[in-house]
C-alpha positions as a printed NumPy array, in Angstrom:
array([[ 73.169, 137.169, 108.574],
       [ 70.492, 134.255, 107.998],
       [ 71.952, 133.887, 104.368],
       [ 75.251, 134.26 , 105.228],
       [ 75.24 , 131.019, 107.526],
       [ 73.244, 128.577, 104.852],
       [ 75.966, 129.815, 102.352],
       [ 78.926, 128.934, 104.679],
       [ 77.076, 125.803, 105.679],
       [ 76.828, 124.819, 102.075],
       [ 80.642, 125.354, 101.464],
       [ 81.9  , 123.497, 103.91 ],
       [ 80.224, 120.459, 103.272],
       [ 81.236, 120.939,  99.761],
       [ 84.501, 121.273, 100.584],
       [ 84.953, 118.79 , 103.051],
       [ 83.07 , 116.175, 100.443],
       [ 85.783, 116.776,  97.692],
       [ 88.603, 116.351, 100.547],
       [ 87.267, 113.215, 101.518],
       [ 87.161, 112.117,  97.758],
       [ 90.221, 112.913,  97.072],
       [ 91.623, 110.883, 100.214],
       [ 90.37 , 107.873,  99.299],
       [ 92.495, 104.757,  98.118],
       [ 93.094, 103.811,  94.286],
       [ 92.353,  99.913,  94.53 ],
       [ 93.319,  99.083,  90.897],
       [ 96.373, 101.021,  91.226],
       [ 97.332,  99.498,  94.202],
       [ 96.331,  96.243,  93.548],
       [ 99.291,  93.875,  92.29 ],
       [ 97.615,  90.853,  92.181],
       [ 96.181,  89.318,  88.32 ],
       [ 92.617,  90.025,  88.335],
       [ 90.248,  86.794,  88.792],
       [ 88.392,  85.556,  86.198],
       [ 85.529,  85.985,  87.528],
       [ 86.223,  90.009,  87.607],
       [ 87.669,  89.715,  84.477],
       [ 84.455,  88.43 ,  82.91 ],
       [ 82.158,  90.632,  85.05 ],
       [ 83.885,  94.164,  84.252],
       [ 82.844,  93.041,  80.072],
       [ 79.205,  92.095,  81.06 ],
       [ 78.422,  94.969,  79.922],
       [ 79.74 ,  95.014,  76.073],
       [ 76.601,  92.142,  76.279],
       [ 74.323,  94.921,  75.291],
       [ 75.845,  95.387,  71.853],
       [ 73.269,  92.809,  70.548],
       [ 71.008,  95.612,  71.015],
       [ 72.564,  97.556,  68.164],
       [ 73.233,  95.099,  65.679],
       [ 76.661,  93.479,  66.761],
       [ 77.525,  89.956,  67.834],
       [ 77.893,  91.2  ,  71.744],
       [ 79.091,  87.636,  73.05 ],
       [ 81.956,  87.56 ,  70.337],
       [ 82.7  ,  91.265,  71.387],
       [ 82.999,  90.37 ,  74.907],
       [ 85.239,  87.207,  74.248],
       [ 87.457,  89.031,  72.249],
       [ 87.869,  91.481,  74.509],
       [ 88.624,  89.072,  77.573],
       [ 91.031,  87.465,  75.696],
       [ 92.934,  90.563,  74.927],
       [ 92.711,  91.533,  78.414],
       [ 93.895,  88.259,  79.531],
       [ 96.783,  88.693,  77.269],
       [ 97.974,  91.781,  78.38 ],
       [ 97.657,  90.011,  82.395],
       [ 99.826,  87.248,  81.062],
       [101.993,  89.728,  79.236],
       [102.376,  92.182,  82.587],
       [103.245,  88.869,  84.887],
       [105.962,  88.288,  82.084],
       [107.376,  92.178,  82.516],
       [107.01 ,  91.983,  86.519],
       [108.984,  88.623,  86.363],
       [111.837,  90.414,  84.307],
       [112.333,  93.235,  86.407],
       [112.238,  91.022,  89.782],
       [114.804,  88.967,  88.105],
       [117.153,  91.835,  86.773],
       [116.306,  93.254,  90.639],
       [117.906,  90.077,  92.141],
       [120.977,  90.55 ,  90.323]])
């Protein structure tokens, strides 16, 4: 019996920690609004480090914000479309 409780202790935290993982929101799907450059900038700090292995890590990371602030501008250009055919 002193087992058995541990063991059924131990399972229902477990379960109730995957629950409560699974309940939580999705902020980047949810989240509509362009992100700011300052986000933009901070979620390709970390492409920095490729300096440590040999490549140009600040040219990396530019070229990589760029593309990612193409594909904002692009995605802006689609929502504006579909509003506009949604209007109609």
């Amino acid at each position: 019996m002193e087992t058995r409780l541990p063991l059924a202790l131990v399972a229902i935290v477990f379960s109730t920690i995957l629950v409560l993982s699974g309940c939580q929101k999705k902020n980047a799907a949810t989240n509509l609004n362009p992100e700011s450059q300052s986000e933009l900038h901070g979620s390709t700090k970390v492409l920095q480090a490729a300096d440590l292995v040999g490549y140009n890590g600040t040219k990396l990371r530019n070229s990589v914000d760029r593309i990612k602030q193409a594909n904002d501008k692009r995605n802006r250009e689609m929502e504006k479309k579909i509003e506009g055919t949604a209007d109609e």
